[in-house]
N, C-alpha and C positions, 0 to 999 in steps of 0.2 A: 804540434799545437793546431788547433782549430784556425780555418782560414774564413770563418764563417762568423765577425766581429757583432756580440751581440752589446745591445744600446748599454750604456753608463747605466741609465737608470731603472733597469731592468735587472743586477747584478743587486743583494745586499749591500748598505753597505760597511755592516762590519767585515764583511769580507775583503770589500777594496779597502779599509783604513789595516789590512794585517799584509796587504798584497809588496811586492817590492820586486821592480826589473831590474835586470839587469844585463847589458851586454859588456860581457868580457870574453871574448872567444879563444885569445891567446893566453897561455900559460894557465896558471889554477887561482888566477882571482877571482873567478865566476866561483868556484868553489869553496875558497876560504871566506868570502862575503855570503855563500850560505850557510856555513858551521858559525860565524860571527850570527847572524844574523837569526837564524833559526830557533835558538836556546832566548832571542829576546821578544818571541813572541811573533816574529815578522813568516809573512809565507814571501818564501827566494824564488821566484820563476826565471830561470837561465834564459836565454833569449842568443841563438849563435847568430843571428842575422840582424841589419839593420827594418827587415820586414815584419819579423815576430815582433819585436820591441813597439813597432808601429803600431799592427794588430793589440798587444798589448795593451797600449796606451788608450786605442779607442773606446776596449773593452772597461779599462778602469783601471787605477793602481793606487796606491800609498805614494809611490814614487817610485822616479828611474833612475839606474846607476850604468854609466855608459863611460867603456875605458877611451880615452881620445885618441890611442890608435885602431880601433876599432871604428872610425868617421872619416868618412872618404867625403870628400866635396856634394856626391851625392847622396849620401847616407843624410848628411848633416841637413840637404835641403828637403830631404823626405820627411826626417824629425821636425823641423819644423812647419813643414806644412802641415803636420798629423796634429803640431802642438795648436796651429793658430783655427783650427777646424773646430776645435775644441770648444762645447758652449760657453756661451758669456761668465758663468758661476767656475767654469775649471780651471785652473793654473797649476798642473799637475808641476810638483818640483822635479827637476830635470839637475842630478849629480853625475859631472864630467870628472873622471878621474886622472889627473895631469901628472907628470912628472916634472915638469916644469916651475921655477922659481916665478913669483908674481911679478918681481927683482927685474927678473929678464925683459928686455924689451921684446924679446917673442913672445912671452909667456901668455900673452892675449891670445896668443891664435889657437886656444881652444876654444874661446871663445865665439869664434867667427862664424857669421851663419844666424848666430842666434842671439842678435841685436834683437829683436824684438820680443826674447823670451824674457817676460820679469823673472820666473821663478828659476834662471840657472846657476848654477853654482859651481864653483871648482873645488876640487878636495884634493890637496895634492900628497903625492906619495913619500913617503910611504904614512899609510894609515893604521893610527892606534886603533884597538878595538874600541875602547871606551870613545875614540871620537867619531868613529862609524857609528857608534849605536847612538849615543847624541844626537850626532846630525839626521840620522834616517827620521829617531822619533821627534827631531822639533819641526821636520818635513811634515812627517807623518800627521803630527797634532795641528799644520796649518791645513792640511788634506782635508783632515776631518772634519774642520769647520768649513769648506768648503761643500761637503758632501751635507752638509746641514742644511746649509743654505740651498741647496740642491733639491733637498727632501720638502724644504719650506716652499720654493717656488713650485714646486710640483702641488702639491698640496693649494695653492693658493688657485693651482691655472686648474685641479679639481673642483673649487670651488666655485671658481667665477663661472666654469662650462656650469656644474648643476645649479649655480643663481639664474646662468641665460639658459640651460634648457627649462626653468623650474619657471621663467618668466614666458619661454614659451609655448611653455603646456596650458599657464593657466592665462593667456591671451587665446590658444586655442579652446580652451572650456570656456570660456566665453561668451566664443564666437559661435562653438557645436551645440551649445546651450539654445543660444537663440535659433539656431535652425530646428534642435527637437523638440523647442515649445512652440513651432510656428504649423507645428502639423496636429492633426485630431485624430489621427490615424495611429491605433495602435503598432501596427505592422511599420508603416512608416518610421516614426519612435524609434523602433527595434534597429531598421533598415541603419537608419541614420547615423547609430550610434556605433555599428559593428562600421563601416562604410571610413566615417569622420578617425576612429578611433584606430584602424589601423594607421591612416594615413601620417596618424604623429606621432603614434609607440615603433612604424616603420615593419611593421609587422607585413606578411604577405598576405594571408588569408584571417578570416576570421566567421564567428557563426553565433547562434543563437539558440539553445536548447531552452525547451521548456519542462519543468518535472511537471510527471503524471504518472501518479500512484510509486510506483519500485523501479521507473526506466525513463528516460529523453526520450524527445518529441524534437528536430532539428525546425526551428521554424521559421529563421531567416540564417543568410551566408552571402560571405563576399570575398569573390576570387574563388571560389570551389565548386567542384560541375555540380549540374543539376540535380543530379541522382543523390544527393544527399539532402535535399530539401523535402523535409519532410519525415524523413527516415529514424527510425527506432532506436535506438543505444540505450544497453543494457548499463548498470551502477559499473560491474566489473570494466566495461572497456571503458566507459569515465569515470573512474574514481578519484579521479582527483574533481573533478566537478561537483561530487560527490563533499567530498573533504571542504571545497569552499564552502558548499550552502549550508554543512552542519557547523564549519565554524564560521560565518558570514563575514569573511574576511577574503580579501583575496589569496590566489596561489598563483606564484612565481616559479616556473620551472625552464632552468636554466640550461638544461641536457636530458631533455626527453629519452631519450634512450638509455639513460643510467640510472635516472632519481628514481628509488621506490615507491614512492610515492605515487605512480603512473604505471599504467600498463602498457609496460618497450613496448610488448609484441603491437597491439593496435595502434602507437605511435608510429613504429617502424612502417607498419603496412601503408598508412597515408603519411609518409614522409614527413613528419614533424618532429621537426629539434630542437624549440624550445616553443613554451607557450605560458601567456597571463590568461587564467580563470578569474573571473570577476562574477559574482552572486549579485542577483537581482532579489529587491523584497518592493513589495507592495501592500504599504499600511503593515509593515512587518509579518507579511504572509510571503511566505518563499517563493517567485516565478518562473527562476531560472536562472541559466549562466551565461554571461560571454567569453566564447575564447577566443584570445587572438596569438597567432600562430605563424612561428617563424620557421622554414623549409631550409634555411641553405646553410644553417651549422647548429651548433650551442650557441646561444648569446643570452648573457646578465640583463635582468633586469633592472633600472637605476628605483631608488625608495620613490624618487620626485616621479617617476611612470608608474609603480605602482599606485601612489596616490592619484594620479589625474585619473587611472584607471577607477577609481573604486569614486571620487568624483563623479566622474562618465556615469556610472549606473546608476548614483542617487541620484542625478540628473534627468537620469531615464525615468527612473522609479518614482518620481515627482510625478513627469509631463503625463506618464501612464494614470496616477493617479486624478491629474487635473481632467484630463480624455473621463475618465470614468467618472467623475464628479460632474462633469458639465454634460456629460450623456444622461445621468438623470436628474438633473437638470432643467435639461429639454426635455424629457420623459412627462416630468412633473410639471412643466406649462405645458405640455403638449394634453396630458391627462385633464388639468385645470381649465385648460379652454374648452374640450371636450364637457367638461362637467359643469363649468358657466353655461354652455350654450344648451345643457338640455335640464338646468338645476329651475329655468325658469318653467318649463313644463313641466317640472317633475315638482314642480310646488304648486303650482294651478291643478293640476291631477292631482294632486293627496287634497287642496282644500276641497277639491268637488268630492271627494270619498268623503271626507270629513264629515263636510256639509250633508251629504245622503246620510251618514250614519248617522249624525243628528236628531236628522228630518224622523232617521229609520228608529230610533229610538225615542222622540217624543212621541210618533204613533202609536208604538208599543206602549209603550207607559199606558196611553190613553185606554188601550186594548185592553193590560194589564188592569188599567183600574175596572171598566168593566166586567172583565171575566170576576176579579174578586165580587163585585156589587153582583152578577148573576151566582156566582157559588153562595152570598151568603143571603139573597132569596130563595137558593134551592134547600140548603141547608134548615132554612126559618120554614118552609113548606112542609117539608121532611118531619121538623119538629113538632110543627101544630097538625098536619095530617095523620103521624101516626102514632110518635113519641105520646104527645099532651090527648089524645084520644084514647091511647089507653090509660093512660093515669088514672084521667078521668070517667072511665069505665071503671076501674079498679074502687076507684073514693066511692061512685055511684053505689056499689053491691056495699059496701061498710056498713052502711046503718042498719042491711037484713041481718049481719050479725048478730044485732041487740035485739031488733024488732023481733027474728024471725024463731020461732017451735023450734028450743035447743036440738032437736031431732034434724031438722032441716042445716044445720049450722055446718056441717060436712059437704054437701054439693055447692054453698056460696065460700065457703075457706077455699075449695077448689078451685073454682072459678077466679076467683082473686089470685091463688099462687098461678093459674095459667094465665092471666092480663097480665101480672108482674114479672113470669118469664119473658116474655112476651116482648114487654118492656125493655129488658134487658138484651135482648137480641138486637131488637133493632137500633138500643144504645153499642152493641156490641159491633154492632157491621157498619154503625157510624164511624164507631173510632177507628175501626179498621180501614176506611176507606178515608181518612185522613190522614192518618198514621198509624198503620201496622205495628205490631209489636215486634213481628218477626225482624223490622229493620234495623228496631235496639239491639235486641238479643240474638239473634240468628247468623248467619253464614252469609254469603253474597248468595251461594248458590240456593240457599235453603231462602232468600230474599225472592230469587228470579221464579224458581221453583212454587210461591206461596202466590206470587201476581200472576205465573200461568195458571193457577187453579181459579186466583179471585176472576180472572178473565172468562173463566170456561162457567163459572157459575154464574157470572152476574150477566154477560154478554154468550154467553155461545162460544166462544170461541176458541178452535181446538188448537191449542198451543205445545209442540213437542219441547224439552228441552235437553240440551244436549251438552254435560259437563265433561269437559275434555282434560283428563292426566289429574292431577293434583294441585285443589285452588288452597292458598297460603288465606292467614286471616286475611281481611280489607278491613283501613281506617272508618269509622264510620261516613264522614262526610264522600267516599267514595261510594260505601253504597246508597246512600242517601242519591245521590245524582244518579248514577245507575238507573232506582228505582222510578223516578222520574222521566230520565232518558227510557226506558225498554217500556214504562204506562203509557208515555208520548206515540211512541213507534207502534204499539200494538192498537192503541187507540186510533192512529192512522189508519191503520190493516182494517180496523172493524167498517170504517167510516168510507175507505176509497180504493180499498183491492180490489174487492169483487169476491170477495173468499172469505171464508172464516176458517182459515187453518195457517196457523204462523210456525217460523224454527226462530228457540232461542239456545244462541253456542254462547256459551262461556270455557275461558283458557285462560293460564297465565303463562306468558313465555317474553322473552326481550327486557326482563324487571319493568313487566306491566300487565294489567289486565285487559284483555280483549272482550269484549262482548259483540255480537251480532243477528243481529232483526233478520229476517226474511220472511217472506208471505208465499204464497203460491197461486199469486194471481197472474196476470198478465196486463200489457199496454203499460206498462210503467214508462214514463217519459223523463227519462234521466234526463237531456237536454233543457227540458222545461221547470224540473226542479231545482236545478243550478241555477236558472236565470232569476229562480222568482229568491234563491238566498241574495241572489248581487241584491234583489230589490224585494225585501221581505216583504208579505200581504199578510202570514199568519206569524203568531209568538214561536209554535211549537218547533219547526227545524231551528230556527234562526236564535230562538235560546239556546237549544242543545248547542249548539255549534257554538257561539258564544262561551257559554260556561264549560265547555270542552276545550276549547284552548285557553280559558284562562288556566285552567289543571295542570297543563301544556300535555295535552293529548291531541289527538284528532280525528276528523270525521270524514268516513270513505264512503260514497254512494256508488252504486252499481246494478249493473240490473242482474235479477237472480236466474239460475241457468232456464226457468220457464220463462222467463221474462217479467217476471215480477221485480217487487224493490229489496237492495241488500243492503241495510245500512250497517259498517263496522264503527265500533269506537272502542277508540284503543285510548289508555290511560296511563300513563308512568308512574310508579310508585315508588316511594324510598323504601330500602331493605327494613331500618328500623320500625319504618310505617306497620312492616308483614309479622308483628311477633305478639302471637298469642299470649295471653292472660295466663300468670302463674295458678299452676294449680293449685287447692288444699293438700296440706302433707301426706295424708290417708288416700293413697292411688284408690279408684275406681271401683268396685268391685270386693276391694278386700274386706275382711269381716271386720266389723266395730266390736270393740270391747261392749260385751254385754255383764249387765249386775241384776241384783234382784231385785223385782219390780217395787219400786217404794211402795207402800199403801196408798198414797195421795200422790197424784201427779203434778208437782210444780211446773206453772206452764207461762210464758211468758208469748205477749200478744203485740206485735209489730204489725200496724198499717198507719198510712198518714190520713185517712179520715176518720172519725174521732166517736159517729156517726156508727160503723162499720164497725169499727174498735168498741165502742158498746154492744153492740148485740152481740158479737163473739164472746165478749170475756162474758154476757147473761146465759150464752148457750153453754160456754165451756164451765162455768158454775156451778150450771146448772148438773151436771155431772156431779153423782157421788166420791166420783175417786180423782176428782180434777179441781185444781183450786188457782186461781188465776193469780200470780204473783207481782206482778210489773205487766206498765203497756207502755210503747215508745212506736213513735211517730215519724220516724226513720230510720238508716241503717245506724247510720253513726250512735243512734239513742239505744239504738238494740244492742253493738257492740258494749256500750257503758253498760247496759244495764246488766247485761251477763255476766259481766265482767265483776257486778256487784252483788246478783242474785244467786249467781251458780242455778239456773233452772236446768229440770230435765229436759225439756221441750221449748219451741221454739216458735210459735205459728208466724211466717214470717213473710209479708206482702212480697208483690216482684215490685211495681213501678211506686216508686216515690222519691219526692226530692233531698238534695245534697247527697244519698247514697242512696241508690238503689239495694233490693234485697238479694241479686244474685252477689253484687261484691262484697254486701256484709255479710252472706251465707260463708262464701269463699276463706272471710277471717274471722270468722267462728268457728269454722271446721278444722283451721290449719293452729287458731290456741286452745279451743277448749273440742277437743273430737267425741268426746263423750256425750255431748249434747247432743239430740235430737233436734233435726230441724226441716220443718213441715212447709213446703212453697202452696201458696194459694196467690189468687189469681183471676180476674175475669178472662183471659188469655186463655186457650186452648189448642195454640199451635204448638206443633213437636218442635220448632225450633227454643221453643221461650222452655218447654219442659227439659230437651236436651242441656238450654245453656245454664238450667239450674241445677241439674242433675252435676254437668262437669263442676261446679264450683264447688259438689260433694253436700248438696240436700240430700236425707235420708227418703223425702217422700213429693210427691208434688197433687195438688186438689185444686179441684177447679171450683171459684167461686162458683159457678151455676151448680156445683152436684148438689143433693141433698146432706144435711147437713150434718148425719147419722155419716154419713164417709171421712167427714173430717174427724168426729170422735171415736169413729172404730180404726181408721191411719193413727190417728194418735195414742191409742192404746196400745194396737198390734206392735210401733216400733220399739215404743217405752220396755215392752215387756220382758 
């Protein structure tokens, strides 16, 4: 038998309520009390010595069967010193087997020794089986509620340790509580927590990793050299660190070096054998782990350490978030005092902008009003010097009509259609020089293109232009400002280069148009043109620029590589903005369905003055093979009217209100394509003929030709 007595309560104990000793060492009672005994369930441990029986006893039993010549004086006082040793809850029953009568006045002296034992008994011999198994099991069944009561006190002295270690863990959260809310220091925080937290889990060392990206970052430790601060570890050699923050609970490992859960090998290598991982979150974003780590065997972790532990780091995980919360904080009165102390100069400076621009705008206005009141003397000048001069030269020759020798009536008719071409020009280069046509109907480029000529004819001035890759349509209000901005700029050139030779670039790239000016003069004083925008003197920069960032574009000054001025303006455009005009169904070029030529040409006569619209339908009349059916006043009246006349022909104005004649050409071509339709016009720029030609006119005439062109176009297409 084992000489090596392990505790009562470390033994099952259904095993001690089956257990039964016995010393019998003479004869075969030892033997026949375990064939009795065996078949009732009971385990017989023979015991030849009064020392086994001892060891026995300590170990745990059901009960002991001990023959009385088997108990020597010292045997007797061994047994009971081993019985009174015995915890409070044991009274292991103790059967002496006697051969003695009770009768007898010796019959006591088995007894002797063991006045102090409650639970001794005598059985005397000889023994029935049925009173041996009796007596064992009504031992046994007092045994058993002994070993109950055993299990109960056990259990009770577990509880009260985890009530007082449970009371004081959370006296020390607490107490570590208020130490890691008394610091502002993240590190510290960290410090504090791995530091405090071994001291009461009893742990040896312990550390702090940070996740970054796929691996730890060691960034505090306590109790572990230096060489690990700071240091890299991969998921593989933490994966149980790993395993905390993906399930944000903690992990308890009780024998580093077996649980799979862990990598032995990296345990083994720094000596660690058992460890709590605890996960750190911040506003529930992952920061990290704590471990703390025990060196000098396996050891359990109790549920009451795990919770103070997982405590400990929302603890942490607070103080960190209060640290960042009161860093901006301060940030943000730190920012706010900054922005008090300069909001007060930063409002006195915008009222003084304000106030210039004000100032700089009621001038303008003023300027503004003048320039208009000088334009509309030049204009009234313009009118009675040359306009109302020839009129009146024209009326003057009228009366030789009637007065004068029918023979003579050919060189005053002359005369008269040259005062009213005459007329017409100079009505012609008026409107142009207010508003081009080319800026309704034209291109930007064919816009830029028509004001480097109007420049080169009216002023001299030799203006290259230069259209770069592929320009997309422009909104009109884009070229409308354009033509404005690039008349401003070249208008400068004429007035303060020194040159008369300009570059104008046009591009579209960035989803915007670029345009820019340059001269080729020299002294240009970029320094002194900046100063006089801060404080405008004329309209012309300081509008552009103005109406240029209202667009939201902007304006670049610089000097040109001679040293002249290079003004860019660059303009944003929306994609939608850039999308041409559906064309008429009938592409470009393809042949029209031709029929054969009526006898009389039904002809239908669109202009909106009324004026104009009479003499044509008297010329066209006047035609024997033309008969004028319908006249309409706009596009819209032209569409109706076709719509109701079916005419062959079309004569059909370009500028008049609510529809223009290129977009009612557009929707006449694309539902009735059989119709002829003839563009006339005081207009004679290629952009106004191109953009009536794409809408799919058959012909285009210029009101000034003679008027033998319009009836021979309108023949030639009908036919």
């Amino acid at each position: 038998m084992s000489t090596n007595p392990s505790p009562l309560s470390a033994i099952p104990t259904r095993n001690l309520q089956q257990r039964v000793l016995v010393l019998a060492p003479f004869g075969r009672d030892a033997a026949e009390i375990g064939r009795v005994l065996g078949p009732a369930g009971f385990d017989v441990t023979p015991c030849d010595d009064v020392a086994p029986l001892c060891t026995g006893i300590e170990q745990g039993a059901a009960a002991a069967l001990v023959a009385e010549e088997a108990l020597s004086d010292e045997g007797r006082r061994r047994i009971a010193t081993t019985l009174a040793a015995a915890p409070s809850w044991s009274d292991l029953p103790l059967l002496i087997m006697t051969s003695r009568s009770r009768h007898d006045r010796d019959g006591w002296r088995a007894l002797r020794g063991f006045e102090k034992t409650a639970q001794v008994r005598l059985l005397e011999r000889p023994l029935t089986t049925a009173a041996l198994i009796s007596t064992v099991r009504a031992v046994a069944g007092s045994r058993e509620r002994q070993y109950q009561i055993r299990d109960e006190l056990a259990a009770r002295r577990q509880a009260e340790a985890a009530l007082r270690r449970g009371q004081e863990l959370s006296a020390s959260l607490n107490r570590i509580s208020a130490v890691i809310h008394a610091t502002l220091e993240p590190d510290d925080i960290l410090r504090s927590l791995i530091v405090e937290g071994t001291n009461i889990l009893g742990s040896e060392t312990a550390a702090v990793s940070l996740r970054r990206a796929d691996h730890w970052i060691v960034r505090c430790i306590h109790g572990l050299p230096d060489e690990f601060l700071g240091a890299t570890i991969s998921d593989q050699e933490d994966c149980h660190a790993l395993l905390a923050l993906d399930n944000r609970e903690p992990v308890a490992i009780e024998d580093a070096w077996a649980d799979p859960r862990v990598n032995s090998e990296h345990m083994r290598k720094h000596d660690i054998r058992a460890v709590l991982v605890v996960p750190l979150f911040v506003r529930e974003n992952p920061l990290g782990v704590a471990f703390f780590n025990c060196h000098r065997g396996p050891r359990p972790f109790s549920e009451a350490e795990v919770e103070f532990a997982r405590q400990l780091a929302i603890t942490a995980s607070i103080a960190l978030e209060n640290v960042r919360l009161l860093n901006e904080h301060r940030q943000a009165e730190e920012e706010l005092a900054t922005l008090n102390e300069t909001l007060e100069a930063q409002v006195a400076e915008r009222t003084a902008v304000a106030e210039r621009r004000a100032e700089d705008l009621r001038r303008l206005a003023a300027e503004l009003t003048d320039a208009e009141h000088r334009e509309r003397r030049r204009l009234a000048r313009l009118l009675h010097d040359d306009l109302q001069q020839l009129l009146l030269a024209a009326k003057l020759r009228l009366p030789l009509l009637v007065e004068s020798d029918p023979s003579q009536l050919q060189p005053h008719a002359n005369k008269i259609d040259e005062l009213l071409a005459e007329c017409m020009s100079t009505s012609r280069n008026l409107t142009q020089e207010l508003s081009p046509p080319v800026l309704e109907h034209g291109s930007l480029a064919e816009v830029l293109d028509w004001l480097g000529r109007w420049f080169g004819e009216t002023h001299g001035l030799i203006v290259c232009s230069d259209i770069q890759g592929q320009i997309p349509p422009s909104p009109e209000h884009v070229r409308v400002f354009l033509f404005d901005a690039v008349r401003e700029l070249l208008f400068n050139v004429v007035k303060h280069s020194g040159t008369m030779e300009a570059h104008v670039g046009l591009s579209f790239h960035g989803g915007g148009f670029v345009v820019q000016v340059e001269d080729r003069g020299n002294g240009f004083d970029l320094a002194a043109v900046e100063a006089r925008l801060q404080k405008p003197e004329g309209f012309g920069l300081f509008h552009i620029r103005e109406r240029l960032e209202a667009l939201g574009g902007r304006l670049n000054i610089s000097n040109s590589p001679k040293g002249g001025a290079c003004f860019r303006l660059s303009i944003p455009v929306e994609e939608a903005e850039c999308v041409a005009p559906d064309r008429p169904a009938r592409a470009r070029g393809a042949p029209r369905a031709r029929h054969r030529r009526p006898e009389v040409i039904r002809i239908l006569v669109v202009d909106d003055h009324q004026v104009v619209r009479e003499g044509m339908v008297g010329l066209l009349n006047y035609q024997g093979d033309f008969e004028v059916v319908g006249q309409a006043a706009d596009g819209i009246q032209a569409i109706e009217q076709v719509e109701t006349l079916h005419p062959d022909a079309v004569v059909m104005d370009i500028d008049m209100p609510r529809m223009n004649g290129i977009d009612a050409t557009r929707e006449i071509k694309r539902r009735w394509e059989e119709t002829v339709v003839v563009g006339l016009s005081l207009h004679e720029e290629n952009g106004v003929r191109r953009a009536m030609a794409a809408a799919g006119a058959d012909g285009y005439i210029s009101k000034h030709a003679p008027a033998k062109e319009l009836v021979g176009a309108v023949r030639e297409l009908c036919g």
